[in-house]
VOVEXBA-43197 format. One record per residue: residue number from 1; residue in three letters; x, y, z of N, C-alpha, C in turn. Coordinates in Angstrom, 2 decimals, padded with zeros to 5 digits. Example, Ala and Ser with C-alpha at 12.3 -4.5 7.8 and 13.67 -1.06 7.14 Angstrom:
NODE  pos  code     n.px     n.py     n.pz    ca.px    ca.py    ca.pz     c.px     c.py     c.pz
NODE    1   ALA   013.19  -005.69   007.80   012.30  -004.50   007.80   013.20  -003.30   007.80
NODE    2   SER   012.85  -002.25   007.08   013.67  -001.06   007.14   012.90   000.03   007.87
//
This chain:
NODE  pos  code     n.px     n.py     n.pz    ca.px    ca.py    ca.pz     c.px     c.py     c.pz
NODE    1   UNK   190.63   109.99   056.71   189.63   110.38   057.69   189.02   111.71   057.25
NODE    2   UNK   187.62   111.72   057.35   187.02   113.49   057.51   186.28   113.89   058.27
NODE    3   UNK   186.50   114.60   058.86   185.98   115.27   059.63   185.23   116.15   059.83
NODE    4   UNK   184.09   116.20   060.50   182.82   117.49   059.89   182.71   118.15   061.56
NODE    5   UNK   182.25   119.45   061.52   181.86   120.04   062.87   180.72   120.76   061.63
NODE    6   UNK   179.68   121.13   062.52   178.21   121.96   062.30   177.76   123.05   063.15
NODE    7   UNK   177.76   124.22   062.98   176.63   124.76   063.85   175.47   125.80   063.34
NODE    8   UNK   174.43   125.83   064.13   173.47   126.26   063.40   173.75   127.72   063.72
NODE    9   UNK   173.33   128.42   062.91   173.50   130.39   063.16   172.31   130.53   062.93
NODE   10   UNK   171.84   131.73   063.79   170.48   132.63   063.19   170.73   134.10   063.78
NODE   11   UNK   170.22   134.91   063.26   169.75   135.92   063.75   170.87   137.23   062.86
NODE   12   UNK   170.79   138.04   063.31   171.77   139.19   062.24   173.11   138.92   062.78
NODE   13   UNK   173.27   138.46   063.99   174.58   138.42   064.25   175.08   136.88   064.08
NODE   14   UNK   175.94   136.88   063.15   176.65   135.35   062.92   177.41   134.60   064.20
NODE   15   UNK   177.27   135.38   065.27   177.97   134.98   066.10   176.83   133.96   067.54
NODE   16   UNK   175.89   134.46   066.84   174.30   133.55   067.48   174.23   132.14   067.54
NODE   17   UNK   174.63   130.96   067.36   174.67   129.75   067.11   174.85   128.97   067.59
NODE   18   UNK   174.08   127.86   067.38   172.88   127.21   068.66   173.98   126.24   068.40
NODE   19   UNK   174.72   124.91   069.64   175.68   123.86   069.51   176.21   123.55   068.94
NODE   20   UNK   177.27   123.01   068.57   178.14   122.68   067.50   177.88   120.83   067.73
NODE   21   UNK   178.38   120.54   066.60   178.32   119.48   066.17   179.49   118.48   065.98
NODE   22   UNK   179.63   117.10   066.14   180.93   116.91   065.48   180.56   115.08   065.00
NODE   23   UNK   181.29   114.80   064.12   181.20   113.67   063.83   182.39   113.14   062.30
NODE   24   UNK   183.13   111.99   062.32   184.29   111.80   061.87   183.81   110.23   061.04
NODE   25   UNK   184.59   109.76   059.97   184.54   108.77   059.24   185.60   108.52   058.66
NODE   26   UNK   186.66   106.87   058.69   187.18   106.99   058.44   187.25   106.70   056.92
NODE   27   UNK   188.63   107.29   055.67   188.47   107.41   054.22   188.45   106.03   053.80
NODE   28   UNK   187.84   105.43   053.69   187.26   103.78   053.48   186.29   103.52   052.30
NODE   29   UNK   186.54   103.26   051.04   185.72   103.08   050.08   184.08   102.76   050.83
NODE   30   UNK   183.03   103.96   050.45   181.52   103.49   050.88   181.59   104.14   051.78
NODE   31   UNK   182.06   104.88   052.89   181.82   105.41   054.23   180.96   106.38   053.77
NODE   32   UNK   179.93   107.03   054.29   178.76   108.18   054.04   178.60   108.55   055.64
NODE   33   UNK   178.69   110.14   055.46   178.28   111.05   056.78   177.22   111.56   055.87
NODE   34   UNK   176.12   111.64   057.16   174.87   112.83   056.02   174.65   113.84   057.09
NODE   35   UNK   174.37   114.97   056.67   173.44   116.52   057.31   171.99   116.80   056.67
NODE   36   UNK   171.30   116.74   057.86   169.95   117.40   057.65   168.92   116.93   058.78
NODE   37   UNK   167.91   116.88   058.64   166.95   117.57   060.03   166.79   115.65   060.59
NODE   38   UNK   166.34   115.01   059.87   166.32   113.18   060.18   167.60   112.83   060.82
NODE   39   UNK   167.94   112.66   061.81   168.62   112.30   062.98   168.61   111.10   063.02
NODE   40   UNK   167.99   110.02   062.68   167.83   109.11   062.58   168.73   108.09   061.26
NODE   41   UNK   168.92   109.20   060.44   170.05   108.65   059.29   171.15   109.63   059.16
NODE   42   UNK   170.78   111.22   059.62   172.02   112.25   059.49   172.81   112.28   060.92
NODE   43   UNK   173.93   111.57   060.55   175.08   112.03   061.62   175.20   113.58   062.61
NODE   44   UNK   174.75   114.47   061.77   174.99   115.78   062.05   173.23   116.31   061.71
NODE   45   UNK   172.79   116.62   062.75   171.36   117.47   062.58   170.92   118.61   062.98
NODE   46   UNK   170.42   119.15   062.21   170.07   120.88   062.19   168.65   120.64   063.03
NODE   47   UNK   168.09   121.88   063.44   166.74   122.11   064.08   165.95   121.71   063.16
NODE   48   UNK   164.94   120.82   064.40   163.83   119.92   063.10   162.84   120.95   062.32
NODE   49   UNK   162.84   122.58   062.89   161.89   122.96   062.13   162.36   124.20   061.22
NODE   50   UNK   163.69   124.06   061.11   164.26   124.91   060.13   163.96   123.87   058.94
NODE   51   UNK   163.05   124.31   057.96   162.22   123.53   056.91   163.56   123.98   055.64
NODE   52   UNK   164.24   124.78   055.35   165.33   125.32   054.71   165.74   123.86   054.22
NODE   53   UNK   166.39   123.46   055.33   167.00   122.18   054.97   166.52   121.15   055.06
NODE   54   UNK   167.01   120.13   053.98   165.79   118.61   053.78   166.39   117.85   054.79
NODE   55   UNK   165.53   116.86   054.95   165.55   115.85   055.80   167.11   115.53   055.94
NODE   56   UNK   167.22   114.72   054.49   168.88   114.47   053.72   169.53   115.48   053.27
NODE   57   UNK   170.09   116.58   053.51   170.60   117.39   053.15   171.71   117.79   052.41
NODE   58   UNK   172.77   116.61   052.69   174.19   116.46   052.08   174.86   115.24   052.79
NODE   59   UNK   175.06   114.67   051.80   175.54   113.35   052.21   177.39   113.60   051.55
NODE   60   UNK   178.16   113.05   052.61   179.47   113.25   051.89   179.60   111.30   051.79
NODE   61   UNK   180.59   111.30   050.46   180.72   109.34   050.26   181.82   109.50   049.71
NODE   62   UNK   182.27   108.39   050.58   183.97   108.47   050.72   184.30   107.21   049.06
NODE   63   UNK   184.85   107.81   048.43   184.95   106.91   046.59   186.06   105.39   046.85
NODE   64   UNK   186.13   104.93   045.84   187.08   104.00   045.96   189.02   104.60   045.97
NODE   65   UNK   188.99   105.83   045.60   190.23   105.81   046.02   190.76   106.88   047.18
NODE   66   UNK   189.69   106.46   047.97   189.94   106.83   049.51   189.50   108.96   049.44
NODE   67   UNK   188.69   109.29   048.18   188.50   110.59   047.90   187.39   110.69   048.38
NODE   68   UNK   186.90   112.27   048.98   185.37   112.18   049.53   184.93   113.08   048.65
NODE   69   UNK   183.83   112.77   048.59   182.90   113.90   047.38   181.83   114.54   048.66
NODE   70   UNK   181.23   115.67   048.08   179.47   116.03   049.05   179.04   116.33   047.52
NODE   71   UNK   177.56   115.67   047.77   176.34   115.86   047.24   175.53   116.57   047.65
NODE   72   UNK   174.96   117.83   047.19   173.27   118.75   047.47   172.41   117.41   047.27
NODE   73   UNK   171.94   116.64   047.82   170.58   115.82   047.45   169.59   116.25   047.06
NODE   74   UNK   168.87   115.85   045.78   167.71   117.10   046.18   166.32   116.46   047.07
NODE   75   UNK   165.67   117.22   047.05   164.64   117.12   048.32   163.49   116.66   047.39
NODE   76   UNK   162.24   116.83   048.25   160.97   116.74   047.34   160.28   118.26   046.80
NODE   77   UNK   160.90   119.08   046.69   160.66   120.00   045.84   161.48   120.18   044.98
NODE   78   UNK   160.68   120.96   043.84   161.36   121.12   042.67   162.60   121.82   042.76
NODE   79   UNK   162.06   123.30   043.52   163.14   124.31   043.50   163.55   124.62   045.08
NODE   80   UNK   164.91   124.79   045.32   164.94   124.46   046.82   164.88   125.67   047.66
NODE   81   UNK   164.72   125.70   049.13   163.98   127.21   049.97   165.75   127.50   050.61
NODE   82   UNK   166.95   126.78   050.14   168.13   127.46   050.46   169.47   127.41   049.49
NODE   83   UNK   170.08   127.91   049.63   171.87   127.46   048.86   172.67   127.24   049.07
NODE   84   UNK   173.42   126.64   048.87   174.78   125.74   049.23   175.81   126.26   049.05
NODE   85   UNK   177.07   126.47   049.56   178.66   127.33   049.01   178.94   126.29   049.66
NODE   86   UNK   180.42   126.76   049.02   181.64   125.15   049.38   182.89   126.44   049.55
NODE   87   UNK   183.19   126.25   050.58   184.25   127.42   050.87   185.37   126.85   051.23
NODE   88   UNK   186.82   127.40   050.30   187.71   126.25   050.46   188.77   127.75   050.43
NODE   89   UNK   189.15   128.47   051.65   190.31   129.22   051.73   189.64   130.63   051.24
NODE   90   UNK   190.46   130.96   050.46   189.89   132.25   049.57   189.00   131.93   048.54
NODE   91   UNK   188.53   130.92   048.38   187.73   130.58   046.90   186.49   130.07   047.69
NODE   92   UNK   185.33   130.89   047.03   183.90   130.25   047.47   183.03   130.19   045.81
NODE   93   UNK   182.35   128.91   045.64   181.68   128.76   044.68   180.00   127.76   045.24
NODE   94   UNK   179.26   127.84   044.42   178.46   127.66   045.18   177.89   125.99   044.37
NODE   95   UNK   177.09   125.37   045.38   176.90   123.79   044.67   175.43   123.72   044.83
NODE   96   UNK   175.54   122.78   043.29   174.22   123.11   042.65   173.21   122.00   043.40
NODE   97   UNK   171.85   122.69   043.47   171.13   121.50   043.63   171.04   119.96   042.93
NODE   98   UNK   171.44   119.24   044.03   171.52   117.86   043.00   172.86   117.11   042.82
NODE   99   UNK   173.71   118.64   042.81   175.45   118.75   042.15   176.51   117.65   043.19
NODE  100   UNK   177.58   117.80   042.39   178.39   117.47   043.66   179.63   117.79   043.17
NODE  101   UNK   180.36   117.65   044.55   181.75   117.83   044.42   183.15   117.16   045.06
NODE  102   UNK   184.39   117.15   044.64   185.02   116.37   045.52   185.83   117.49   046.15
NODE  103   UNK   186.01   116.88   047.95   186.83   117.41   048.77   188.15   117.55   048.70
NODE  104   UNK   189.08   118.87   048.89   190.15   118.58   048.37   191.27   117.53   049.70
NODE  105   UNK   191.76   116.44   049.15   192.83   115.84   050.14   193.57   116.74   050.71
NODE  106   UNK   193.82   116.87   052.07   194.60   117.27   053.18   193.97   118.82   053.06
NODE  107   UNK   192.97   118.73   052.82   192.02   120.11   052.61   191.11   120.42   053.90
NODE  108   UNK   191.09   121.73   054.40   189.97   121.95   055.01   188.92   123.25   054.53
NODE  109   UNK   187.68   122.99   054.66   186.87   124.21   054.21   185.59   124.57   054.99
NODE  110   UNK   184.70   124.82   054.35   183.62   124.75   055.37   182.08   124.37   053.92
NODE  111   UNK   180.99   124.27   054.04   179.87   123.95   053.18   178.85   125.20   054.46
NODE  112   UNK   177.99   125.88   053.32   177.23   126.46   054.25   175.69   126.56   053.41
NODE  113   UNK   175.12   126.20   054.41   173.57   126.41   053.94   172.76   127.25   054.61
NODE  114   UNK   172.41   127.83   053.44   171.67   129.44   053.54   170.64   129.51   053.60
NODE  115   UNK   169.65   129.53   054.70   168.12   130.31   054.34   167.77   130.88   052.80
NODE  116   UNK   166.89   131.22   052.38   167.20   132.08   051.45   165.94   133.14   051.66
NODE  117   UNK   164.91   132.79   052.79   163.94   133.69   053.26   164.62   134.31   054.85
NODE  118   UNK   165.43   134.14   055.63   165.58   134.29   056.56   167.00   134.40   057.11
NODE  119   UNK   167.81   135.03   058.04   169.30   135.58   058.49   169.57   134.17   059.39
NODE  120   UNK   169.52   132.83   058.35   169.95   131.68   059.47   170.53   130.58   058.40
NODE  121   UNK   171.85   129.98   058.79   172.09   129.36   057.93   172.78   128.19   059.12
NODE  122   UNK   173.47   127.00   058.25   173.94   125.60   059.21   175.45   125.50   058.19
NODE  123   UNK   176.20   125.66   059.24   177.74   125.67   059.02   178.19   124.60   058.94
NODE  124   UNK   178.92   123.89   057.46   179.47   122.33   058.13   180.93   122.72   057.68
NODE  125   UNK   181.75   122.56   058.93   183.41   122.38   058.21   183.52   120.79   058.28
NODE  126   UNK   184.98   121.12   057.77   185.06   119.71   057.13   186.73   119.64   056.96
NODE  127   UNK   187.52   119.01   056.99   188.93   118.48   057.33   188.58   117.26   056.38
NODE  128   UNK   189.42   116.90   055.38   190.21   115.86   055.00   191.39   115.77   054.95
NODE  129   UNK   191.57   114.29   055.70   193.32   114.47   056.12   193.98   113.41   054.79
NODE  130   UNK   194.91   114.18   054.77   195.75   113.61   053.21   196.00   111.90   053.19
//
């Protein structure tokens, strides 16, 4: 199973942030949760006019041996208007446009996407249970 919660932050104080989110899938070869502003295919959706983030924003897809990866999708621009970290404990590295990565089993962390013009970013944690 993984588990995602979201919430959106803005403003100088990180503590500003507009509903939280939640939505779960179980680890099933093919299962896909996505984040981004299209509500209509993303499980988890950010404010439609925070333009930062694409429509499709990050899709997590659960592999054949029950492992979940997240993908940066990229958007229809070349170069993208935010950045991605994958924060797993004490270790933060950041994921590339396009990139991907796998979640660690019985892992929890968080994925955060950053403005990169503005003090507002969209928080996704994330739980995979072993």
């Amino acid at each position: 199973m993984l588990e995602l919660t979201m919430a959106a932050v803005s403003g100088p104080d990180s503590g500003a942030t507009a509903g939280m989110q939640m939505a779960d899938a179980p680890s099933e070869p093919g299962a896909v949760l996505r984040v981004g502003r299209d509500t209509s295919v993303c499980r988890l959706g950010s404010p439609e006019d925070w333009l930062f983030v694409s429509r499709v924003h990050l899709e997590f897809l659960c592999g054949p041996e029950g492992a979940w990866q997240v993908t940066w999708l990229r958007g229809s621009q070349a170069e993208p208007s935010s950045e991605v970290r994958l924060i797993v404990g004490e270790y933060a590295q950041p994921l590339a446009y396009g990139g991907s990565v796998t979640l660690p089993r019985g892992g929890s962390g968080e994925l955060v996407i950053q403005d990169r013009t503005a003090p507002r970013s969209v928080n996704v944690g994330f739980y995979h249970e072993a």
